[in-house]
C-alpha positions in Angstrom: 0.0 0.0 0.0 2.8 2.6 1.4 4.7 1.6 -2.7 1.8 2.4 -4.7 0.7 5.6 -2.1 4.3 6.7 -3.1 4.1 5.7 -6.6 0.7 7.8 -7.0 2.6 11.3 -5.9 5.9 10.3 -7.6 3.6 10.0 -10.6 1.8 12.8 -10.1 4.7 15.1 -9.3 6.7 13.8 -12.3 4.4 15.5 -14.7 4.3 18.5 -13.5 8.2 18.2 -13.5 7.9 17.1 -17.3 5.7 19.9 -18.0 8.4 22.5 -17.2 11.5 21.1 -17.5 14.2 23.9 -15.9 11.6 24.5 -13.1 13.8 22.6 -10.6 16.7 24.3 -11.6 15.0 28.0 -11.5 13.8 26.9 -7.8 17.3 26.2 -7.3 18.6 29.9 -8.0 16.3 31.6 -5.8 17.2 33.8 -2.8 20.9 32.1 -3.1 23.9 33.2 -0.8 27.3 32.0 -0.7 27.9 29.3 -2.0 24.9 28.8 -4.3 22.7 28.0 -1.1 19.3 27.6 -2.7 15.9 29.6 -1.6 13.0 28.4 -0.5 9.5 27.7 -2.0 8.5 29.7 -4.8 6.2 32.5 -4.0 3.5 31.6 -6.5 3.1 28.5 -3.9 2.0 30.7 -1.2 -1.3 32.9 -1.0 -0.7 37.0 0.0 -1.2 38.3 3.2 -4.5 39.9 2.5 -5.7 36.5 0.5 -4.8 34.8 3.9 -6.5 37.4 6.5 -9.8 37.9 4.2 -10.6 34.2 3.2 -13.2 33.0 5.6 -12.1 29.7 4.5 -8.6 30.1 5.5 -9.1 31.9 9.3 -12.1 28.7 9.8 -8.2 26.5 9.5 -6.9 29.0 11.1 -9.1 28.9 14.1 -9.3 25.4 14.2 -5.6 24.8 14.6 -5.4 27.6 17.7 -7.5 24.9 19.1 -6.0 22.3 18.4 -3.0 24.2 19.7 -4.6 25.2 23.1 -2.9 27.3 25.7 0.2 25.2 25.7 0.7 25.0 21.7 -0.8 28.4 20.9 2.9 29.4 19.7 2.9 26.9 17.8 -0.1 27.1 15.9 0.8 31.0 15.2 3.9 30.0 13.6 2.7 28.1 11.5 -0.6 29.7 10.5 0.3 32.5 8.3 0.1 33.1 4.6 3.8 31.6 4.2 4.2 29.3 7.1 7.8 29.4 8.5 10.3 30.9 6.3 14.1 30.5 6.5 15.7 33.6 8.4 17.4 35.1 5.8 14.0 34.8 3.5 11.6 36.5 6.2 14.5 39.2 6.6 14.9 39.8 2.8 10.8 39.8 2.7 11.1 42.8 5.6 13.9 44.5 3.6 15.9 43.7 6.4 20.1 43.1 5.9 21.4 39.8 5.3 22.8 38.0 8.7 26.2 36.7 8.6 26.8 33.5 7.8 28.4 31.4 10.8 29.7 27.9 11.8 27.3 26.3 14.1 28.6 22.6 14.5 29.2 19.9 15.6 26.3 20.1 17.8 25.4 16.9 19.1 21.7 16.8 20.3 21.4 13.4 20.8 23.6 10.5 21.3 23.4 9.4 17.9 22.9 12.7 16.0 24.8 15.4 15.5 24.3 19.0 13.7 26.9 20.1 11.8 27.3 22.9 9.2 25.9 26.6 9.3 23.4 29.0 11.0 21.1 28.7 7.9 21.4 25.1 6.5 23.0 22.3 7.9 23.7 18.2 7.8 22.9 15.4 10.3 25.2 12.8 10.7 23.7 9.2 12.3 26.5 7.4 13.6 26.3 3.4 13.4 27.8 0.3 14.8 29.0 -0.2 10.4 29.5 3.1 9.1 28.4 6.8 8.9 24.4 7.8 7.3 24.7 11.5 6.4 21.4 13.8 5.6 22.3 16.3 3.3 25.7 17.6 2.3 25.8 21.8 1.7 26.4 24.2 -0.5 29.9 22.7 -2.6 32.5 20.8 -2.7 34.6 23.5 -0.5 31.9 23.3 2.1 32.5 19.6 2.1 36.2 20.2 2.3 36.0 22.8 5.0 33.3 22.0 6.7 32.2 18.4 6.5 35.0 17.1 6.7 36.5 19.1 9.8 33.3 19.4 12.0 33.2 15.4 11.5 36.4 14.7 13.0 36.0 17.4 15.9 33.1 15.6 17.0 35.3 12.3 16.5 33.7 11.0 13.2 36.0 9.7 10.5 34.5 11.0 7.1 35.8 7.8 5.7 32.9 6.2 7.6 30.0 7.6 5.6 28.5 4.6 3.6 25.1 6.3 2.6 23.6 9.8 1.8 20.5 11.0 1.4 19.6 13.9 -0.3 17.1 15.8 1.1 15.9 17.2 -2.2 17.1 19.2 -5.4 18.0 22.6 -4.1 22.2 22.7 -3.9 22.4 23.8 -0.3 21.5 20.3 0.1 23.7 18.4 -2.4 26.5 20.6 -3.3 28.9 18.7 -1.2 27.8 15.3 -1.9 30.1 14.7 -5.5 33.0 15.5 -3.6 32.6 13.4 -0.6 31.2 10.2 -3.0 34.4 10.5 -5.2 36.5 10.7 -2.2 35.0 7.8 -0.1 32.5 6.0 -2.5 29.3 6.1 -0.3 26.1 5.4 -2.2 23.7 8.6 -2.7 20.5 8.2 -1.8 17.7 10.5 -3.6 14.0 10.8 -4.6 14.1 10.1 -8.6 11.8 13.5 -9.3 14.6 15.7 -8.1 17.4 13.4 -9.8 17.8 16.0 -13.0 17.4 18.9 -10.6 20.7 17.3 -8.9 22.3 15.8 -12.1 22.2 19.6 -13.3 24.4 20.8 -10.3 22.2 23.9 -9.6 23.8 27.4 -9.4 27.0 28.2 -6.8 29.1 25.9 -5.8 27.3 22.9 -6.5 29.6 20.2 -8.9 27.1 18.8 -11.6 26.8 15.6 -12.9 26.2 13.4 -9.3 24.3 10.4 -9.8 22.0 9.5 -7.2 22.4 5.5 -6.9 19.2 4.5 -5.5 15.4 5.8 -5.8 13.8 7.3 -2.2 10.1 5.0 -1.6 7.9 6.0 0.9 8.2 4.2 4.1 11.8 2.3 3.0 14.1 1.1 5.6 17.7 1.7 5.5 19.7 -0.5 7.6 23.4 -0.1 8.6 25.1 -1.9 11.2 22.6 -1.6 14.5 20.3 1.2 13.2 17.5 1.4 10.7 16.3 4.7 9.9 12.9 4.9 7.7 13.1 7.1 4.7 9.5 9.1 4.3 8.6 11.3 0.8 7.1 15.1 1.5 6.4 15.9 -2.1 5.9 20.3 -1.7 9.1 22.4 -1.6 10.1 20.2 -4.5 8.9 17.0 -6.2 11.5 14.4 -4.4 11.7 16.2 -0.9 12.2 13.9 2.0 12.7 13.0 5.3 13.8 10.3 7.6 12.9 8.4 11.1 16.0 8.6 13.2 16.2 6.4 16.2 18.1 8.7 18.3 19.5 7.6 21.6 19.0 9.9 25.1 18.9 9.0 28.6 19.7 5.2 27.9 16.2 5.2 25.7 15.4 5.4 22.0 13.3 8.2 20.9 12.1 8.6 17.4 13.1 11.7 16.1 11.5 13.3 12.6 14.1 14.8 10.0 12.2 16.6 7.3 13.9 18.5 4.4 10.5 20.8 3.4 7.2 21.5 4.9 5.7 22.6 2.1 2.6 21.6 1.1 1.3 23.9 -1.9 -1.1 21.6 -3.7 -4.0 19.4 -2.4 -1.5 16.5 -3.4 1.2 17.3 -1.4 -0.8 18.2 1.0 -2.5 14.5 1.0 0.9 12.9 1.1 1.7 14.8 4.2 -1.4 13.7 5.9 -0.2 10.1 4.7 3.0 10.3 6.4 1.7 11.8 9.6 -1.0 9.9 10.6 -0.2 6.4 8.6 3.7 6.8 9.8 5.0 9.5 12.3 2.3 9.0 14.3 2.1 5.2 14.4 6.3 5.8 15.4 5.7 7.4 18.4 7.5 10.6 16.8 8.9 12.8 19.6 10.8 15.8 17.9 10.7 17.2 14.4 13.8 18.8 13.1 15.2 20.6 9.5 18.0 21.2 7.9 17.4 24.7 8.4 17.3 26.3 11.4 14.4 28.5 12.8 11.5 26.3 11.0 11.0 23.3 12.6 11.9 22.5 16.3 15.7 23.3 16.2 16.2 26.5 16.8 18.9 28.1 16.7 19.0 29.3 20.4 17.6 25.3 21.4 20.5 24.1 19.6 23.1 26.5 21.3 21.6 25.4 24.7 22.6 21.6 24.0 25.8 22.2 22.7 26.8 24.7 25.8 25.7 21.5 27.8 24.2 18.4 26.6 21.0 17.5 28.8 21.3 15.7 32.1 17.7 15.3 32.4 14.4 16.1 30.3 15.8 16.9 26.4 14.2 19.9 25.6 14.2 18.6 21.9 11.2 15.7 22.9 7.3 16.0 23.3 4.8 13.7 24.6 3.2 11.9 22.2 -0.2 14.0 22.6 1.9 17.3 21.8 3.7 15.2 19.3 0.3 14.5 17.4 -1.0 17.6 17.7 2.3 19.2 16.1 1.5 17.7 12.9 -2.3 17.9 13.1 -1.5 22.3 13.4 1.1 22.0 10.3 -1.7 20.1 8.4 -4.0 22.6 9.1 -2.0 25.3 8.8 -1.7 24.0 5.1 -5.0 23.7 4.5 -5.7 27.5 5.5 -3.1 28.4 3.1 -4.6 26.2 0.2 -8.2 27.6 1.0 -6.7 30.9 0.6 -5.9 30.2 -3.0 -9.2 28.3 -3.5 -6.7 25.1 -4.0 -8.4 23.2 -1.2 -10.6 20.4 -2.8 -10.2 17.8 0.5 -10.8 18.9 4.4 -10.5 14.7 5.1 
């Protein structure tokens, strides 16, 4: 069921793809930085502020996530309910016409026992250590980053970079890939990628980004990959771009195993993606006992910035900041889905409340 679910948006997601062949690429270019780091959704995806605040539709979503949201999620459900959803810093500053911020080292940061942060204070990579070998989500901007940061922040947190057997790509923008050719030439792990963001990744993007990486093996819905004494799950979230995933982590705190959500894009800006999003929440994240939900951005999902300084300046002795209950965990994702659905109704693009 979970194949042909995933085969279905693949599908669906392909032609739209087909239909305008550089559209990955253009996504790509947006709002870069150094380095070629990619931008975020494209604003045709997202409704204006006045669509958002006059559509009775939209504030009926709206209302019904500060609900779900109550007293003790109410920040929550305001973050996520407006006419963008959370934006990269450096996007909501250039939106306010509002100076770039300096681009800073961050890592390593480990926030679990099995999970470390490492890379900038706008996009960054997770490395899941294993009993066999090293699985790496997302690589950077470029080869140089690889070079100078990769490589480096691994070993200061006592990884060997020669470790690294897999890596997924979370999707097609190069502030995810760019470093991945380098470090696959250099220590032959196999790439791991959703197929509809293979040409997007074949083409190199813009910046830094080498062209011509391969992915090696297709991203299905629901996969397991297993190395040594740890299986993540990989998970599709078709929306920021056709092939955008995400992964169950099994990450290790307190002499417990928490499952901890890594997803590359929250977007959800058709009734498609959105569907596919309610798929993975309630048919896997929930069913998981998710307890966290983390990006490879900062500021969007539930690393913050600040959060993340915290647990580097002194990793948790007792509660992890970083993990919910399960009932705050659900309702988490039951606010981003509705959340979506206020920005879809906006747009008149909402053809499914179920």
């Amino acid at each position: 069921m979970k194949k042909t679910f995933a085969g279905i948006i693949a599908m669906a997601f392909a032609v739209a793809a087909w239909q305008s062949p550089t559209a990955a690429q253009d996504q790509a270019g947006q709002g870069q930085g150094r380095g070629g780091r990619a931008g975020g959704a494209p604003a045709e995806e997202f409704p204006t502020a006045d669509q958002f605040a006059s559509s009775k539709d939209a504030q009926a979503h709206v209302a019904a996530a500060m609900k779900i949201g109550g007293s003790d999620m109410a920040d929550t459900a305001k973050w996520f309910c407006t006419a963008t959803g959370p934006q990269r810093v450096a996007l909501a500053r250039q939106a306010q016409g509002l100076p770039r911020l300096p681009t800073l080292q961050e890592g390593p940061i480990k926030l679990f026992d099995n999970l470390t942060y490492i890379g900038f204070n706008d996009v960054g990579a997770w490395v899941v250590p294993t009993s066999a070998g090293i699985i790496l989500f997302d690589t950077l901007n470029s080869s140089a980053d690889a070079m100078d940061v990769i490589e480096p922040e691994m070993q200061k947190a006592g990884f060997d970079p020669a470790q690294i057997k897999y890596i997924l790509i979370g999707h097609g923008h190069a502030d995810h890939f760019g470093g991945a050719s380098y470090l696959q030439k250099k220590y032959g792990p196999k790439v791991l990628a959703a197929m509809p963001d293979w040409a997007a990744i074949q083409r190199g993007g813009r910046g830094g980004a080498a062209p011509g990486l391969t992915p090696d093996t297709d991203v299905m819905d629901g996969q397991k990959l297993t190395l040594g004494d740890t299986t993540v799950t990989l998970i599709r979230l078709p929306g920021h771009t056709p092939g955008t995933i995400g992964m169950i982590v099994p990450a290790k705190f307190g002499g417990r195993t928490h499952n901890v959500a890594i997803m590359s894009g929250t977007q959800m800006p058709t009734q498609v993606s959105l569907d596919a999003f309610k798929h993975v929440f309630n048919d896997e994240l929930k069913k998981a006992d998710v307890e966290t939900f983390l990006g490879s951005h900062p500021d969007i999902l539930m690393n913050s910035l600040t959060l993340m300084d915290s647990i580097r300046d002194r990793y948790p002795s007792g509660t992890h900041p970083l993990l919910l209950a399960k009932n705050k965990a659900d309702r988490y994702m039951d606010i981003v889905l509705e959340c979506a659905r206020a920005r879809l109704a906006a747009q008149g693009r909402l053809t499914s409340t179920n």
